[in-house]
C-alpha positions as a Markdown table, in Angstrom:
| # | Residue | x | y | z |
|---|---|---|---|---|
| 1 | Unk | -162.4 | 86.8 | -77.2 |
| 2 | Unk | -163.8 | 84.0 | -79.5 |
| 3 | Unk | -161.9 | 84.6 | -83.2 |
| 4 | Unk | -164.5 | 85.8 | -85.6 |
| 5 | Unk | -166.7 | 86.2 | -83.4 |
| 6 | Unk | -168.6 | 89.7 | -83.5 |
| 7 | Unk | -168.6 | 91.9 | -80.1 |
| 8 | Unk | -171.4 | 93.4 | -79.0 |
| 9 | Unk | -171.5 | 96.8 | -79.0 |
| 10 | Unk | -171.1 | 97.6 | -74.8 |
| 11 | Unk | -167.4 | 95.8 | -75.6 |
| 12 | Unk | -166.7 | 97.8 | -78.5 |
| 13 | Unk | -167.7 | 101.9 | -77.3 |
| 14 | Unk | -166.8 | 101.9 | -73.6 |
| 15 | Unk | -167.3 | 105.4 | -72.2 |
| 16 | Unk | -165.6 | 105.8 | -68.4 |
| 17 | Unk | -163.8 | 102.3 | -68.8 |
| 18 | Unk | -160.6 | 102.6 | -66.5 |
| 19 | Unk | -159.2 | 100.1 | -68.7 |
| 20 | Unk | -157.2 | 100.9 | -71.8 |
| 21 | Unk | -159.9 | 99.8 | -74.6 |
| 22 | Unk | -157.2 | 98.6 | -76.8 |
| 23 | Unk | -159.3 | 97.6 | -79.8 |
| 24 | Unk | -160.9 | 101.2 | -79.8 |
| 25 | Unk | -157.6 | 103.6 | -78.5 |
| 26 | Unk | -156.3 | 106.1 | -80.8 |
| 27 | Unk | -153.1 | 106.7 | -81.3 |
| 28 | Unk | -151.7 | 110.2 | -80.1 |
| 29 | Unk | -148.1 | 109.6 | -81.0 |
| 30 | Unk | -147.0 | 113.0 | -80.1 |
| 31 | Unk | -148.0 | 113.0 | -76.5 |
| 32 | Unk | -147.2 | 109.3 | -75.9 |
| 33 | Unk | -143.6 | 110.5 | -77.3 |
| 34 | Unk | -144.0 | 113.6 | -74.4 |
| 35 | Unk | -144.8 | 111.3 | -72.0 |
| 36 | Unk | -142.0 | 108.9 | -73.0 |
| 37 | Unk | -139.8 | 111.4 | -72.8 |
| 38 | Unk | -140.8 | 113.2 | -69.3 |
| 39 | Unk | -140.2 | 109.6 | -68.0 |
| 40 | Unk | -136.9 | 109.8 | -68.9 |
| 41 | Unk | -135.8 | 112.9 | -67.1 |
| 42 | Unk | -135.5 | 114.0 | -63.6 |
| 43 | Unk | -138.7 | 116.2 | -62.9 |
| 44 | Unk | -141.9 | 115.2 | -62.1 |
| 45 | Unk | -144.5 | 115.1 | -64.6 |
| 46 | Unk | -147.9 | 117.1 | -65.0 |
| 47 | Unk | -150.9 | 115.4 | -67.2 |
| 48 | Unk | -154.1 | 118.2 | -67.8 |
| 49 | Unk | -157.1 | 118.4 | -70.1 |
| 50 | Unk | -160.6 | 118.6 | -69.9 |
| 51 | Unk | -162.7 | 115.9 | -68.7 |
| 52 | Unk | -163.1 | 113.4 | -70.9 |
| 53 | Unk | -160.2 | 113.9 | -73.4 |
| 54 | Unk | -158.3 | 110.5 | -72.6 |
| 55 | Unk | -156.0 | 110.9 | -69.8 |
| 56 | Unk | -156.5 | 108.5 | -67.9 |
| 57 | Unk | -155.9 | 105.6 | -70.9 |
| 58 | Unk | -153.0 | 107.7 | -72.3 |
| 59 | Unk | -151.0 | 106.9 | -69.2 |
| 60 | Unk | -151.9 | 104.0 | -68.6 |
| 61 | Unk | -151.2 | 103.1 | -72.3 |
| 62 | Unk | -147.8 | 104.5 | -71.8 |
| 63 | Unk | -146.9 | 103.0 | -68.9 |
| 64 | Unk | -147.6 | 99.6 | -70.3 |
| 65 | Unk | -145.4 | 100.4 | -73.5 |
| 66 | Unk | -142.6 | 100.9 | -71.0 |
| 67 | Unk | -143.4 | 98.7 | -68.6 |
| 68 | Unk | -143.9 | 101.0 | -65.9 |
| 69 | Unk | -145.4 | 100.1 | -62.7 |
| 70 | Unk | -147.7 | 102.7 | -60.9 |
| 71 | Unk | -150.3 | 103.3 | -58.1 |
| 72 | Unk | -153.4 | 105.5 | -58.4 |
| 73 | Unk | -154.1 | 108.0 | -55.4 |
| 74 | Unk | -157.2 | 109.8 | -55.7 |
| 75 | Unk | -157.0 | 113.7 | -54.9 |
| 76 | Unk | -160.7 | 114.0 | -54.6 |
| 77 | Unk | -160.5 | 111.5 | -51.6 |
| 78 | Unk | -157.3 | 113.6 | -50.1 |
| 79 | Unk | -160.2 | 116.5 | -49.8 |
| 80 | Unk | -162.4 | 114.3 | -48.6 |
| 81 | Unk | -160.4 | 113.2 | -45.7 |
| 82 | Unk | -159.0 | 116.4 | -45.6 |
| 83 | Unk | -155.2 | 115.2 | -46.3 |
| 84 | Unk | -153.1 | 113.5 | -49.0 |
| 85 | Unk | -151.4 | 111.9 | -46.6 |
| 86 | Unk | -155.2 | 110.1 | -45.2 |
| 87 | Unk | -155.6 | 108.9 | -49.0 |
| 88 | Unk | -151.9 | 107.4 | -49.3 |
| 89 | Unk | -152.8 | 105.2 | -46.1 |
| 90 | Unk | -155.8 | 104.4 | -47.6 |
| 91 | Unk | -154.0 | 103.6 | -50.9 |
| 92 | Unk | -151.4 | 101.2 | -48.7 |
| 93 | Unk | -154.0 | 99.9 | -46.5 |
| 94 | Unk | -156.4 | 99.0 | -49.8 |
| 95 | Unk | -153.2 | 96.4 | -50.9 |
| 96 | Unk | -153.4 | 94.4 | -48.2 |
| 97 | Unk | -149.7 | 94.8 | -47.5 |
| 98 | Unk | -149.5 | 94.4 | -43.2 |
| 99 | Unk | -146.8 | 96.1 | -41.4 |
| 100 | Unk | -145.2 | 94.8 | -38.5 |
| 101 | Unk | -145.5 | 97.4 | -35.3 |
| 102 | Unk | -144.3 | 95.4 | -33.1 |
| 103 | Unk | -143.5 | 91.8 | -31.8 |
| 104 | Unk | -143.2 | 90.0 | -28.3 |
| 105 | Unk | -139.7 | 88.7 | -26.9 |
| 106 | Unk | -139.9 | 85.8 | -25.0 |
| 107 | Unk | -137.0 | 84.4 | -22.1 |
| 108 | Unk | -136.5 | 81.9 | -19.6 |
| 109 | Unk | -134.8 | 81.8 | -16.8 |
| 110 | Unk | -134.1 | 79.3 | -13.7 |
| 111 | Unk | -136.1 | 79.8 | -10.0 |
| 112 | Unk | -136.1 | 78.4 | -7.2 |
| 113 | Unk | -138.6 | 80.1 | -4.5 |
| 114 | Unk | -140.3 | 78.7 | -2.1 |
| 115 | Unk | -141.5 | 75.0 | -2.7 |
| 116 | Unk | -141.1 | 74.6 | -6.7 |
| 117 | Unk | -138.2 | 75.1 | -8.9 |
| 118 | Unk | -138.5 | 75.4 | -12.9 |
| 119 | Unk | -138.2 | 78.1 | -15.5 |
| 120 | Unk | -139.8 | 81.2 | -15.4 |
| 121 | Unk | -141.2 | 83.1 | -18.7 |
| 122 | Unk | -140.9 | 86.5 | -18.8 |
| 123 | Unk | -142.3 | 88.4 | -22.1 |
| 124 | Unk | -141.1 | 91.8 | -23.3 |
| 125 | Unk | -143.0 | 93.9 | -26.4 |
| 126 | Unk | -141.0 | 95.9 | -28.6 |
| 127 | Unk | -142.7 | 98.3 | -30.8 |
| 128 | Unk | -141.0 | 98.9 | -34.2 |
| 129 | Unk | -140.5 | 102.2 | -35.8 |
| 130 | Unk | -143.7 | 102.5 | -38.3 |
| 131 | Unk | -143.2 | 104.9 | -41.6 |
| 132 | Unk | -145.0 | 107.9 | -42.2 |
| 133 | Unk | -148.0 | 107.1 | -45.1 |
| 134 | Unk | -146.3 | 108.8 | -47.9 |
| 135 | Unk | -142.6 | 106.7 | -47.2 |
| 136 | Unk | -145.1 | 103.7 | -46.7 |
| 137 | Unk | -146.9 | 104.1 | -49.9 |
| 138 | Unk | -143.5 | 105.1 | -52.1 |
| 139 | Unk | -141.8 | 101.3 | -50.3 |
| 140 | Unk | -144.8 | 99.6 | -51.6 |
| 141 | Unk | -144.8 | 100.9 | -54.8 |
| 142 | Unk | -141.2 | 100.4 | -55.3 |
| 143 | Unk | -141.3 | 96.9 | -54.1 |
| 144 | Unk | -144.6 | 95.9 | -56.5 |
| 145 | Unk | -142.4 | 97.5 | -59.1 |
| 146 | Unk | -138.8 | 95.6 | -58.6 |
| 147 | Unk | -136.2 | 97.1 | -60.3 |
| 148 | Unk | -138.1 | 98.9 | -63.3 |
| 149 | Unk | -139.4 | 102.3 | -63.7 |
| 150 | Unk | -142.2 | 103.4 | -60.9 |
| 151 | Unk | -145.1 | 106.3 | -60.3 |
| 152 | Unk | -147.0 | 107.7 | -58.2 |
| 153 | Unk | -150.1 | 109.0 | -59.7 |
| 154 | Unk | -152.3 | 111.9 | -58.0 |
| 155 | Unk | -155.1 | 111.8 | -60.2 |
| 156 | Unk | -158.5 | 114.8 | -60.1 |
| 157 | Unk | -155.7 | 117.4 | -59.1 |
| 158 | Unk | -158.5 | 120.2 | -59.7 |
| 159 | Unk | -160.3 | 118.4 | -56.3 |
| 160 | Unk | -158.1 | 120.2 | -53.9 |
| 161 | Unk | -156.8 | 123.7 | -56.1 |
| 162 | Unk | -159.5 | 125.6 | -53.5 |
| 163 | Unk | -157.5 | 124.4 | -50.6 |
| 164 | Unk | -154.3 | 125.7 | -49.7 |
| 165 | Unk | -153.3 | 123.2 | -46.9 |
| 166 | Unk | -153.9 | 120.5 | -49.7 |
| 167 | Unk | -151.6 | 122.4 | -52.0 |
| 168 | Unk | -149.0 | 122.9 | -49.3 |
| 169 | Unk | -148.8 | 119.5 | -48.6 |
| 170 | Unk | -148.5 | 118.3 | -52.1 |
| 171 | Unk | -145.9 | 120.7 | -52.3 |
| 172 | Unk | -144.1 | 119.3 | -49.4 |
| 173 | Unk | -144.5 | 115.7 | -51.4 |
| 174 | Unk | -142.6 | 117.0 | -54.3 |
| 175 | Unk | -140.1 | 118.5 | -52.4 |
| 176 | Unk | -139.6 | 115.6 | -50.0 |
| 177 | Unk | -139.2 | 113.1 | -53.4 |
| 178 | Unk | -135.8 | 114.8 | -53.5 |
| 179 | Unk | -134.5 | 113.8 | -49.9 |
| 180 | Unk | -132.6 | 110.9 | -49.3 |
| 181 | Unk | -134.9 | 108.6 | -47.5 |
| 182 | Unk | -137.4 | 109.2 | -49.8 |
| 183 | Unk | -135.8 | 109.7 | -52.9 |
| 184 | Unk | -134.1 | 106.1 | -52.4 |
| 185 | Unk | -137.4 | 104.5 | -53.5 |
| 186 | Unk | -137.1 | 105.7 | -57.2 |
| 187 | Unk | -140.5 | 106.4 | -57.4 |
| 188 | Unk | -141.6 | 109.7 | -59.6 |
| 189 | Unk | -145.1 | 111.6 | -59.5 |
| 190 | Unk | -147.6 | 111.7 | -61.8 |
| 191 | Unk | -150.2 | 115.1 | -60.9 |
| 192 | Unk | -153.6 | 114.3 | -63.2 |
| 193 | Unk | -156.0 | 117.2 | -63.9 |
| 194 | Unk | -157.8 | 119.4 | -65.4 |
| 195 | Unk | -156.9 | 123.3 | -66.0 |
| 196 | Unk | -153.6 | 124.0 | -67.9 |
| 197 | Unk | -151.0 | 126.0 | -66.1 |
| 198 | Unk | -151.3 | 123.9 | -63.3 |
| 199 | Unk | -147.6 | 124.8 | -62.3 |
| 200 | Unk | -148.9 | 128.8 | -61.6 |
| 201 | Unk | -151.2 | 127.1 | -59.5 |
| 202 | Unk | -148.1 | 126.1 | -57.0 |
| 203 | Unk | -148.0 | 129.8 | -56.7 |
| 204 | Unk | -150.0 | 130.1 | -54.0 |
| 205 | Unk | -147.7 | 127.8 | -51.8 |
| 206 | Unk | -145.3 | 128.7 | -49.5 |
| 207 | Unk | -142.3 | 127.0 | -51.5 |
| 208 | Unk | -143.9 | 127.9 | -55.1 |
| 209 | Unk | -140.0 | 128.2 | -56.7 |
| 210 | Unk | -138.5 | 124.7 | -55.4 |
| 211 | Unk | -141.6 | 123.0 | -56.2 |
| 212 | Unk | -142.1 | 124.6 | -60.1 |
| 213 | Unk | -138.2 | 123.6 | -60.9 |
| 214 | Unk | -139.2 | 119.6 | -60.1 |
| 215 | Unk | -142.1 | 119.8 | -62.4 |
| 216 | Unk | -142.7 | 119.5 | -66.3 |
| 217 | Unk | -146.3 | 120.0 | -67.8 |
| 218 | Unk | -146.9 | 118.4 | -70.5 |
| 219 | Unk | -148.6 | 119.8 | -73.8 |
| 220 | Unk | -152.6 | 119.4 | -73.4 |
| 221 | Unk | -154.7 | 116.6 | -73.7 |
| 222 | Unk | -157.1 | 117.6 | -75.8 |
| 223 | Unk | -160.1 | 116.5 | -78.1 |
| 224 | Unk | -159.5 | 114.1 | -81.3 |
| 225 | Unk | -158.6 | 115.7 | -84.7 |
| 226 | Unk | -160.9 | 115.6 | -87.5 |
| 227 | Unk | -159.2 | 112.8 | -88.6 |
| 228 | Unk | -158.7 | 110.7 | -85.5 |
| 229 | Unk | -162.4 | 111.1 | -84.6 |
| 230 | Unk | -163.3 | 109.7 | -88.1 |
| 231 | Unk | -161.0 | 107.2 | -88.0 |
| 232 | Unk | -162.3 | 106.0 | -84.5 |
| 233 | Unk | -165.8 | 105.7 | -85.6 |
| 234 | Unk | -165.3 | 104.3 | -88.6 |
| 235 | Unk | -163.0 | 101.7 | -87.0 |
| 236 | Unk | -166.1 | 100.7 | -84.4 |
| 237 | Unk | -168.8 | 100.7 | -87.1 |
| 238 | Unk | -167.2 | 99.4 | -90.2 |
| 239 | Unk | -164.1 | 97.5 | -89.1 |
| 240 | Unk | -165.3 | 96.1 | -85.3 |
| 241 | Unk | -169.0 | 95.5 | -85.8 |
| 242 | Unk | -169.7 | 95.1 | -89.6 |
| 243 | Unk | -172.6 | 97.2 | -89.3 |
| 244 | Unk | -173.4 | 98.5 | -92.6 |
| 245 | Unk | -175.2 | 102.1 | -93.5 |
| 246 | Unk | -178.6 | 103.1 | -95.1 |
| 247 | Unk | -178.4 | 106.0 | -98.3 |
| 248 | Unk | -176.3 | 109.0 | -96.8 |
| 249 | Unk | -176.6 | 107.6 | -93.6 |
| 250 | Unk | -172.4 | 107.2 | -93.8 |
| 251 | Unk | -171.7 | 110.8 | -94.3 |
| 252 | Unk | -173.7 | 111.9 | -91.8 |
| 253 | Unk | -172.0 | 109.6 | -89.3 |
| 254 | Unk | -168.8 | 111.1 | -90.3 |
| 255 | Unk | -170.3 | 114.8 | -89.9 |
| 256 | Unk | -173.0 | 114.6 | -87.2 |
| 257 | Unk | -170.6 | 112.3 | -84.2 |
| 258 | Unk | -167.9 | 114.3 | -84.5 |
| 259 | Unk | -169.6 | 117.9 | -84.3 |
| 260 | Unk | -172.5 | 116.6 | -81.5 |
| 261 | Unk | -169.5 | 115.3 | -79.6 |
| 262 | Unk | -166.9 | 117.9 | -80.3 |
| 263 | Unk | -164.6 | 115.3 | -80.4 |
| 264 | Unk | -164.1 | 114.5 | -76.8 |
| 265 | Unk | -163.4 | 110.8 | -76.8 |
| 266 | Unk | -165.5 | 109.7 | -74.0 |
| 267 | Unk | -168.5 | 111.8 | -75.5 |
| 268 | Unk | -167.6 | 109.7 | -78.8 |
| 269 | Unk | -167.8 | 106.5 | -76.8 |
| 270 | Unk | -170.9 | 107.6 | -75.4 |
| 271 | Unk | -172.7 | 108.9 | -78.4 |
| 272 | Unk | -171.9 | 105.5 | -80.8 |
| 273 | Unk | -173.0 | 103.4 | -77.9 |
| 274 | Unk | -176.2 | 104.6 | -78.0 |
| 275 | Unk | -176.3 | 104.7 | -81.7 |
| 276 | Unk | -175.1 | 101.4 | -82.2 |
| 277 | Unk | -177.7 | 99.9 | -80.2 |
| 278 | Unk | -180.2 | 101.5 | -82.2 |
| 279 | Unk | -178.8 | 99.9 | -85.6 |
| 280 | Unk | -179.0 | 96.4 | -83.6 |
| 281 | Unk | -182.3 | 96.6 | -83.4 |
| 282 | Unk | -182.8 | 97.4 | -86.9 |
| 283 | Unk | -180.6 | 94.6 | -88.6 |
| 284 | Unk | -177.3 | 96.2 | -88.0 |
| 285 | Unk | -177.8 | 98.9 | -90.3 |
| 286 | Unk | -177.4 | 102.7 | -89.4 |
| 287 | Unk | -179.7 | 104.8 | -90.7 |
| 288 | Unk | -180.2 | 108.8 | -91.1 |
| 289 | Unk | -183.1 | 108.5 | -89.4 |
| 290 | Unk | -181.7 | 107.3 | -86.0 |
| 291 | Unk | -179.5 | 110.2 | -85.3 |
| 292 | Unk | -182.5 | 112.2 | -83.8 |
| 293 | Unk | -183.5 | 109.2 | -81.7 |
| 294 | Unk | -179.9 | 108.6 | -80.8 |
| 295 | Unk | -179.3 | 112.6 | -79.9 |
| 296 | Unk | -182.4 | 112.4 | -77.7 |
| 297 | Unk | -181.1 | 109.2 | -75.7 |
| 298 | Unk | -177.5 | 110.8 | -75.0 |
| 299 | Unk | -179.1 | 114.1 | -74.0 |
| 300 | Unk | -181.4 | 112.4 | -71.5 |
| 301 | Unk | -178.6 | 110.2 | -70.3 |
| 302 | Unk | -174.8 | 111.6 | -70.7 |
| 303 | Unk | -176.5 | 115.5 | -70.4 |
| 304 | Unk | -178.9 | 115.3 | -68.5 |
| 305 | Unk | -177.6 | 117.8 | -65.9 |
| 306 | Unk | -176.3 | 120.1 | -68.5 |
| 307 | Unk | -179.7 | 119.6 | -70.5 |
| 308 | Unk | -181.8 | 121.2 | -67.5 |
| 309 | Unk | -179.1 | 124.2 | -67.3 |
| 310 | Unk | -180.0 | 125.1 | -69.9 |
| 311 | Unk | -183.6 | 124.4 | -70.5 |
| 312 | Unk | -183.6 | 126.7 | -67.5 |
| 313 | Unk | -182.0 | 129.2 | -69.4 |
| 314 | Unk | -184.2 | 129.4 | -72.3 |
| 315 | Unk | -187.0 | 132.5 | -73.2 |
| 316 | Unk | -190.3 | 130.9 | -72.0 |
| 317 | Unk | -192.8 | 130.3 | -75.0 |
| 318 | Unk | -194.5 | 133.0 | -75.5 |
| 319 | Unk | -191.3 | 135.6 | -76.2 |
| 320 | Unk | -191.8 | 137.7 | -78.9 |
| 321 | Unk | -188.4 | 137.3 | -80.7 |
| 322 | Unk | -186.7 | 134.7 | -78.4 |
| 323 | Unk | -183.1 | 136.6 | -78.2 |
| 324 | Unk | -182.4 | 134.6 | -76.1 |
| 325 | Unk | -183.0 | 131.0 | -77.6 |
| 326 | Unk | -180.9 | 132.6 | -80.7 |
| 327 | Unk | -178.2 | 133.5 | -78.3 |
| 328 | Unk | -177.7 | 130.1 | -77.1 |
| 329 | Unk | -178.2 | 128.3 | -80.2 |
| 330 | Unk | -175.0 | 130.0 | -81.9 |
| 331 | Unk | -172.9 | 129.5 | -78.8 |
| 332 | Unk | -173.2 | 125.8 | -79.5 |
| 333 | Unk | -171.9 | 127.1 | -83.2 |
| 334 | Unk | -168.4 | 128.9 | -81.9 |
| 335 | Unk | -165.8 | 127.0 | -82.4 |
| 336 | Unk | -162.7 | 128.6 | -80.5 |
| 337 | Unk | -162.9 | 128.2 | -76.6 |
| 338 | Unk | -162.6 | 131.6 | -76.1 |
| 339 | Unk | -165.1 | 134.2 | -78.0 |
| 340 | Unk | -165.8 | 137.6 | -77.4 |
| 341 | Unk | -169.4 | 139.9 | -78.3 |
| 342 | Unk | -168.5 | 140.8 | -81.4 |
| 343 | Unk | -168.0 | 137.2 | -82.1 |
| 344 | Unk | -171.4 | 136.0 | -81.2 |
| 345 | Unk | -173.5 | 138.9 | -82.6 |
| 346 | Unk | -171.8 | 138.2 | -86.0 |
| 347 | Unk | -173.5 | 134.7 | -85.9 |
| 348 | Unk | -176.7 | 136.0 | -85.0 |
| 349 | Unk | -176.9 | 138.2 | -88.0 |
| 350 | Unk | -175.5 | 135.4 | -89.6 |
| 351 | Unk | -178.3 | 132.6 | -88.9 |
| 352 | Unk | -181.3 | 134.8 | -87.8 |
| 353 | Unk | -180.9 | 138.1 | -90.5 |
| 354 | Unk | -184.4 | 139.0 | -90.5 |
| 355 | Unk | -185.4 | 139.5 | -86.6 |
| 356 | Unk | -182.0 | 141.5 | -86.3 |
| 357 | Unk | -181.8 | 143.3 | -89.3 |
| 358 | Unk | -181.1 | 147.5 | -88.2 |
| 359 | Unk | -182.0 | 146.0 | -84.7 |
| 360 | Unk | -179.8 | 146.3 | -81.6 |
| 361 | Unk | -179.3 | 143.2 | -80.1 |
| 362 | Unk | -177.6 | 143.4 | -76.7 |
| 363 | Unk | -175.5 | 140.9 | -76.7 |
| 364 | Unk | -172.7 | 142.0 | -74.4 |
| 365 | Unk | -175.8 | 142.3 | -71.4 |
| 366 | Unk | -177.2 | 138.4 | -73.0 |
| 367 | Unk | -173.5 | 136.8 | -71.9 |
| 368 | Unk | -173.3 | 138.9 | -68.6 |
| 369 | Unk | -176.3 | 137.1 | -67.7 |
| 370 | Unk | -175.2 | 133.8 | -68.7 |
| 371 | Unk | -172.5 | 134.0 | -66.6 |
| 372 | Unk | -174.2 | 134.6 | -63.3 |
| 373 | Unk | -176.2 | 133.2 | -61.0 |
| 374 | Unk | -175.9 | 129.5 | -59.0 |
| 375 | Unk | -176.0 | 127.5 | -62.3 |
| 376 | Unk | -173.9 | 129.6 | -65.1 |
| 377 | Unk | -173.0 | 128.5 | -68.6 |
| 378 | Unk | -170.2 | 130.9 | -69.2 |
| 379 | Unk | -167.5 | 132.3 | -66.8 |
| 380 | Unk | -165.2 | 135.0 | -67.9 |
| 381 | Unk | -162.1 | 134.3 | -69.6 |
| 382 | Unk | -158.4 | 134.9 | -67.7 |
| 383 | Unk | -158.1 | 138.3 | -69.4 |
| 384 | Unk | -161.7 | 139.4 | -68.4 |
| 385 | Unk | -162.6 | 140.5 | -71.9 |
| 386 | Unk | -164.1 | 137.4 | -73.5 |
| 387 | Unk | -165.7 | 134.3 | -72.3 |
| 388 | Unk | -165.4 | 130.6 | -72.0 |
| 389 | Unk | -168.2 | 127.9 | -71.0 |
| 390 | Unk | -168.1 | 126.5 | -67.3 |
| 391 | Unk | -167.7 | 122.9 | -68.8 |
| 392 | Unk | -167.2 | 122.0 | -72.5 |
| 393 | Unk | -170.4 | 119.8 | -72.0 |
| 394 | Unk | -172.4 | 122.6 | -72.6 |
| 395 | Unk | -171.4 | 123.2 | -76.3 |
| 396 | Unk | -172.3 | 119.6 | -76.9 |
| 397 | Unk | -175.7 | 119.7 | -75.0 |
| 398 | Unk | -176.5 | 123.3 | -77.0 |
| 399 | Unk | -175.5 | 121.4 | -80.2 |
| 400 | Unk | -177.4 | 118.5 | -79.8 |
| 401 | Unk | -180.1 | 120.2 | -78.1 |
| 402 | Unk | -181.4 | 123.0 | -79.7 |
| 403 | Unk | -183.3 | 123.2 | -83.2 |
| 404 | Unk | -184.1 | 126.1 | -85.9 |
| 405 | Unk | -187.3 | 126.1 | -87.2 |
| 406 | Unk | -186.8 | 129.5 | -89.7 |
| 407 | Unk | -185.6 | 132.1 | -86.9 |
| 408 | Unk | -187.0 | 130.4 | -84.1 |
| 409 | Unk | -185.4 | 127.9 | -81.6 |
| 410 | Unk | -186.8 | 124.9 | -80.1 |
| 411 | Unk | -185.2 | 121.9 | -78.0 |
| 412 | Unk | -184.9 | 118.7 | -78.3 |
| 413 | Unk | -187.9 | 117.1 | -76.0 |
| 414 | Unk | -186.4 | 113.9 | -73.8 |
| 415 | Unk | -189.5 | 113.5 | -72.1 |
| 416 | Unk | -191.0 | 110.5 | -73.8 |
| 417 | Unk | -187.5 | 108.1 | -73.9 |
């Protein structure tokens, strides 16, 4: 990077970069210091959070703090090729490193028959012992890695949870690690995904107690604080890009970002991204009136899927009342994960008091329904007595989506972008 020289914007917010984004990474000093830690032990190490919340560049970030070497293995490809042990081949065969199978052995020897005399050549294959992929892939690590700390990292754990073969072998993997011929290698395991309590998850295998005493999951990765996802876009507006800000156009920056993105670090990257390039073209100055234009561009790019959910979902036009409309717009208003009735028909007194004043408002029958069919936006929670959305994206998309005019609720049109 030139010094002084001003980046654009694509080099400053960099949603789904694999690499770390060091100018733009915020610091999550607790569970680096986990990570550290887990490193330092004997058990194998479990990473999970929702998509989006910074995994993958905590890791990695880690990893080069303590110079560790590692190796990405991708679980979605082990159900693909319907084994882990196809996608650890794959992961060898991808480095380039060729194995010897086997050679030819050449000798000579002295004849005499009838009218010539000379040497003979006879040739003799031998074929060599060739290592199972998992032994292959932990002797390639280790040898990338030289005498330093090395992992093994299984990374969209969630892809195989539905299959138990898949979960029975990785099972075997963690148990093997603690056999001599494998264990020799050094090499520890890294399991990547999303749903916490993935150790109950190792329930379902045949060696479910062995395999939960080699593992240690660490505390969630989760969405930015308040104050980190302030400090993140105020560090890519103000301190990266000089961009400078129209009357109240800061605070809103500092309120709107965060609460559209519910703080979900790629969603952050995504957002500014497409707010930054709309104060390019206007002199490098953010103004209030670009957040509507800059909610409409993420929701027809980032959301788009989660956009036609629930467009699907909503009353047509000509409801009376539009229950449902109000329904979904305070479900983009609840902050905890997990909410219960009582919860949501407090907010719909709250923010629509005249068309449910004395009226009964069926709310416990509005969430049943929007957790059925192919396309749901809720599922029940573990204990069956509240709910949780399908994917956090939704309360983002509801949240950027959705608008109050008085007691009605209209959506944000992406047709014309």
């Amino acid at each position: 990077m030139l010094i002084g020289r001003t980046p654009p914007p694509e080099e400053v917010f960099t949603p789904r970069n694999p690499e770390v984004n060091e100018r733009m990474y915020i610091e999550r000093s607790k569970l680096e210091r986990d990570l550290q830690n887990a490193l330092k032990g004997n058990q194998h190490i479990i990473i999970h959070g929702e998509s989006g919340t910074g995994k993958s560049w905590l890791y990695k970030r880690v990893f080069a703090l303590t110079k560790t070497h590692y190796e990405v293995g991708n679980l979605a490809n082990a159900s693909r090729f319907k084994g882990i042990a196809k996608e650890l081949e794959n992961l060898v065969d991808r480095k380039g490193d060729a194995e010897v199978t086997e050679y030819t052995e050449e000798k000579s020897a002295g004849a005499s028959a009838g009218v010539f005399k000379g040497d003979l050549k006879h040739s003799k294959k031998h074929v060599k012992g060739r290592k199972e992929p998992f032994e292959r892939c932990l002797e390639a690590i280790r040898k990338d890695g030289g005498s330093g700390p090395a992992v093994l990292v299984l990374d969209n754990l969630e892809s195989i949870f539905d299959s138990a073969d898949l979960m029975n072998e990785l099972a075997d993997l963690v148990i093997l690690l603690d056999d001599p011929r494998y264990a020799k290698y050094r090499v520890r395991l890294l399991l990547v995904g999303i749903p916490h309590g993935v150790r109950d998850y190792f329930n379902r295998t045949k060696n479910r107690a062995p395999v939960a005493n080699r593992l240690v999951e660490l505390p969630e990765v989760s969405r930015l604080s308040d104050r980190e996802a302030t400090s993140f876009i105020n560090r890519g507006f103000v301190d990266v890009l000089k961009y400078a800000f129209g009357p109240d156009a800061r605070s809103q920056v500092t309120y709107h970002i965060p609460w559209v993105t519910d703080r979900i670090p790629q969603r952050l990257h995504e957002y500014c991204l497409h707010l930054a390039y709309l104060a390019q073209q206007n002199a490098n100055t953010v103004t209030t009136e670009m957040f509507e234009e800059a909610d409409r561009m993420w929701l027809s790019g980032s959301l788009s899927l989660a956009y036609g959910v629930i467009e699907r979902l909503m009353n047509k036009r000509d409801a009376k009342v539009g229950r449902r409309n109000q329904t979904l717009y305070v479900l983009g208003r609840i902050g905890p994960s997990e909410f219960h009735v009582p919860d949501v028909e407090a907010l719909l007194r709250s923010h629509f008091p005249s068309t449910t004043f004395a009226k009964t408002l069926n709310v416990s029958g509005t969430l049943s329904d929007l957790s059925k069919g192919e396309a749901p936006l809720l599922r029940r929670a573990p204990n069956a007595d509240g709910y949780i959305f399908m994917d956090p994206v939704f309360r983002m998309c509801l949240r950027a989506m959705l608008r109050k005019r008085g007691e009605s609720v209209t959506r944000v049109d992406t047709t014309s972008i």
